[in-house]
TORBA-203552 format. One record per residue (C-alpha): x, y, z; residue number from 1; residue in three letters. Coordinates in steps of 0.5 Angstrom, whole numbers, plus 500, padded with zeros to 3 digits. Layout:
((X Y Z) NUM 'ALA')
...
This chain:
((522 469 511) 1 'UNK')
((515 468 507) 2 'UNK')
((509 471 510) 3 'UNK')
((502 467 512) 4 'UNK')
((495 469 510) 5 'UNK')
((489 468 510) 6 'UNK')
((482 469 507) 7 'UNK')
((479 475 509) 8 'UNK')
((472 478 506) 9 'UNK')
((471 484 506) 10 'UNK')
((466 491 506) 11 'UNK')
((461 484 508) 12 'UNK')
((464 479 504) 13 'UNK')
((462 483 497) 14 'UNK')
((470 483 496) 15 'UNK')
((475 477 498) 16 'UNK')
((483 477 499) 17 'UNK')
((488 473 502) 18 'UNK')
((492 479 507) 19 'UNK')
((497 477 512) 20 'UNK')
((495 473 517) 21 'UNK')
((499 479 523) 22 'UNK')
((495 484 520) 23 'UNK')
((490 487 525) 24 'UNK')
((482 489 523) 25 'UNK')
((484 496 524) 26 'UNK')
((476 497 525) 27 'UNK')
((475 492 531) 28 'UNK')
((480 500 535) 29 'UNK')
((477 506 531) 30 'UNK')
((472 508 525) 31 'UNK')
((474 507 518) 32 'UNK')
((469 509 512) 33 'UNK')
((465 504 510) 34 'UNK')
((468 505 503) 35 'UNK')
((475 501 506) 36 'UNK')
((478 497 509) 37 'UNK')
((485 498 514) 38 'UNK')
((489 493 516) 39 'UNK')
((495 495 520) 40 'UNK')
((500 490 522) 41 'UNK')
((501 487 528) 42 'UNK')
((507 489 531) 43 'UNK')
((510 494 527) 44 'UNK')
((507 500 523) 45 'UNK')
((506 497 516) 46 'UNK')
((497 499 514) 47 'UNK')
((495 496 507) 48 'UNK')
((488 500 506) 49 'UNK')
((484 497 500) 50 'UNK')
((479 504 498) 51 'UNK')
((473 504 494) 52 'UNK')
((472 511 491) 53 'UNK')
((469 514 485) 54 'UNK')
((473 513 479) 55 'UNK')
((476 519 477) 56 'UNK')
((476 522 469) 57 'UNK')
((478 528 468) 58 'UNK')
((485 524 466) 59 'UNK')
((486 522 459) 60 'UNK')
((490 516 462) 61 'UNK')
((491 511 467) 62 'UNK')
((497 512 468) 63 'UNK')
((496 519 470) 64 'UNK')
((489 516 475) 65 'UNK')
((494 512 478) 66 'UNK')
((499 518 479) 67 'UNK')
((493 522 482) 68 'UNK')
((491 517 487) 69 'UNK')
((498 516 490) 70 'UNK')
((499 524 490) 71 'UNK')
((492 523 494) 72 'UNK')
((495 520 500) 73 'UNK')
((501 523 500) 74 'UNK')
((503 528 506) 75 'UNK')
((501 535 506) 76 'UNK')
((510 536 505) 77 'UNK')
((513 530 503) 78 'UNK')
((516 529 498) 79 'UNK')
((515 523 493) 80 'UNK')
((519 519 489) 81 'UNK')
((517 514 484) 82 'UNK')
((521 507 483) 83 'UNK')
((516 503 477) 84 'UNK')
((509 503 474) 85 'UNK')
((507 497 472) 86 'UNK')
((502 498 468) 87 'UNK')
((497 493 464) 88 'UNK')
((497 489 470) 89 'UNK')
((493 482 469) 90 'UNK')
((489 479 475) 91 'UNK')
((486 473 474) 92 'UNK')
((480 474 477) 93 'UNK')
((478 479 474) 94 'UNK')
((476 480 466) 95 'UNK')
((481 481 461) 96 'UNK')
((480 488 459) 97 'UNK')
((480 492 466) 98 'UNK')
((484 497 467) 99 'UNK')
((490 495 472) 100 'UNK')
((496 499 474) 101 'UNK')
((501 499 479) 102 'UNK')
((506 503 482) 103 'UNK')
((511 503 487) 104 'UNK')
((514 511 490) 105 'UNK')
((517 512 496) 106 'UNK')
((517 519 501) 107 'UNK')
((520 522 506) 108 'UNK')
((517 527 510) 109 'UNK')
((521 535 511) 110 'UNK')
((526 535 515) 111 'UNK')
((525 537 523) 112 'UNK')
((526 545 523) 113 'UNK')
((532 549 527) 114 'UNK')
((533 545 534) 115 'UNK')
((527 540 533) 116 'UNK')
((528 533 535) 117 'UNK')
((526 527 531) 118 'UNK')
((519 525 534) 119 'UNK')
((519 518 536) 120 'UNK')
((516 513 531) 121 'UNK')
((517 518 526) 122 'UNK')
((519 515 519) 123 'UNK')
((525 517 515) 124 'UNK')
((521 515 509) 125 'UNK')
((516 511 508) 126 'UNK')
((515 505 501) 127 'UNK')
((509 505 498) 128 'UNK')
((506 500 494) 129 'UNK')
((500 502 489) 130 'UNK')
((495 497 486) 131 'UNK')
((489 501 482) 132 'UNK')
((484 497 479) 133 'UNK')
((479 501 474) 134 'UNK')
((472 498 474) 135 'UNK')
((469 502 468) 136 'UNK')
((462 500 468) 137 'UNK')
((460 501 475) 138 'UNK')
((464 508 476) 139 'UNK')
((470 506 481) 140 'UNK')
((476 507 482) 141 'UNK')
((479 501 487) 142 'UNK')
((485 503 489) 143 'UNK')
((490 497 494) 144 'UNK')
((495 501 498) 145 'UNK')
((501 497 502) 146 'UNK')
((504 503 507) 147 'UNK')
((511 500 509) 148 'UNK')
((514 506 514) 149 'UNK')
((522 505 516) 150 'UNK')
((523 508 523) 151 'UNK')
((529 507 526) 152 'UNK')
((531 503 532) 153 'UNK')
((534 507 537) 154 'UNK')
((541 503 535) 155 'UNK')
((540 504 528) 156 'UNK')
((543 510 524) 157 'UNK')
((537 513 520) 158 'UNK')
((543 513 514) 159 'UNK')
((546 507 514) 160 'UNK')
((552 509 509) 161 'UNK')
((553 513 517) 162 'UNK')
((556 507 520) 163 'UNK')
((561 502 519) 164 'UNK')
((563 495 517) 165 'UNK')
((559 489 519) 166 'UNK')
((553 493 523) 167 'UNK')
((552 497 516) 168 'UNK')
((552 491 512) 169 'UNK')
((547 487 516) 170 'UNK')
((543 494 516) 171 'UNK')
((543 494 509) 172 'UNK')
((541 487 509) 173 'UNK')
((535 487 514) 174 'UNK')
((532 493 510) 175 'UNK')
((533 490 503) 176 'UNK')
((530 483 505) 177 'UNK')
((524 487 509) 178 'UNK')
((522 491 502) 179 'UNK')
((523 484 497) 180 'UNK')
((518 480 503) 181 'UNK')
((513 487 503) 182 'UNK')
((513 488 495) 183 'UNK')
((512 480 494) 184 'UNK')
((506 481 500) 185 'UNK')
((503 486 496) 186 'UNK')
((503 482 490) 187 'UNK')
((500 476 494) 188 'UNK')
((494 480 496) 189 'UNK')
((493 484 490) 190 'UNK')
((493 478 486) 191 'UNK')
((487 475 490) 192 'UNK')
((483 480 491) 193 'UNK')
((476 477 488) 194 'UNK')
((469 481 488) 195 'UNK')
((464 476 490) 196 'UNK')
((458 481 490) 197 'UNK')
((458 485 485) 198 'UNK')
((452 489 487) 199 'UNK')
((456 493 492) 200 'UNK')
((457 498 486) 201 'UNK')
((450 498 485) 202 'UNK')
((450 494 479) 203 'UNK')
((450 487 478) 204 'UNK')
C-alpha cells in the first residue's frame, strides 16, 4: 500500500513538505510550541514532529548530535535500540554541504510491575525514524521525527513468536509491510522538505 500526500506548509509557510494526507494538524486540538509542527495520524497513533531547536555544539560530531537529539525524545525509562544511521544524507533542496543524518532506533518502555496490567493503547515498543538537519549559519538544529508505536489489538500477541501457524505469519507480515510503508513515509517527507523563508532564522 503506498500512502497519499499533500503539500503542506508549515511554521506560516516559511517551511514546505509533503506529509501524509491522514495525518491530522495536531494544532487544530492542543497547543504546540511555535518552534513545531505535529502531526498525528488519523486513525492510529503514529506522530511525525518536525522541531526547530537551537543547534547543539558541545559535540565534536554530527553523529554524536544526532544521537542527542534521539536520546532527547526518548521516555524517562525506556530502553533504545538503535538499527542504522545513515549519515552524509543529501537532500535535493538543500545545499550540498549541509549536514544531514538519519537514524532509525526502536524502544520499548519497562515492563509493568508485579501484578500490574498493560494499560491499554500502551505500545510494546515503539520505531523511531530520526532525520537531523544542520543549518550551521543560522544556529539550528532542524530535527524530523516519525514516532511508529505497536500497540496490540486485543487478538493479537504482544509477541508474535507466542502464537502459531498462519496467525503468526500474517502477524509477522502485516508489522513488516507496516515498518517498510513507515521507513518510505518518512523518506518522502524528509526528502521534500523546503524552506521557503529563510528569514524564519533571523537571517536571510
Amino acid at each position: 500500500m503506498v500512502a497519499e500526500f499533500k503539500h503542506t506548509e508549515l511554521f506560516g509557510g516559511a517551511i514546505t513538505a509533503n506529509l501524509p494526507s491522514d495525518f491530522a494538524d495536531v494544532s487544530t486540538i492542543r497547543q504546540v510550541p511555535d518552534n513545531q509542527e505535529v502531526y498525528l495520524e488519523a486513525n492510529g497513533f503514529t506522530s511525525l514532529t518536525i522541531d526547530l531547536t537551537e543547534r547543539v555544539t558541545q559535540f565534536s560530531t554530527d553523529k554524536e548530535a544526532l544521537e542527542y537529539h534521539l536520546a532527547d525524545i526518548i521516555a524517562e525509562g525506556d530502553t533504545k535500540q538503535i538499527v542504522s544511521v545513515f549519515e552524509n544524507v543529501q537532500l535535493s533542496k538543500f545545499p550540498p554541504n549541509t549536514p544531514v543524518l538519519s537514524l532509525i532506533a526502536t524502544t520499548r518502555p519497562p515492563p509493568p510491575g508485579p501484578g500490574a496490567a498493560r494499560r491499554p493503547h500502551a505500545p510494546t515498543n515503539t520505531d523511531i525514524h530520526l532525520t537531523l538537519i544542520r543549518l550551521v549559519e543560522q544556529s539550528t538544529d532542524i530535527v524530523i521525527t516519525l514516532n511508529v508505536p505497536h500497540i496490540p489489538s486485543e487478538t493479537e500477541a504482544e509477541d508474535p513468536a507466542a502464537g502459531d501457524g498462519d496467525a503468526v505469519r500474517k502477524q509477522l507480515n502485516e508489522r513488516t509491510e507496516r515498518a517498510v510503508l513507515m521507513k518510505e513515509t518518512w523518506e518522502m517527507v524528509v526528502g521534500s522538505v523546503e524552506i521557503r523563508d529563510w528569514s524564519l532564522f533571523g537571517t536571510e
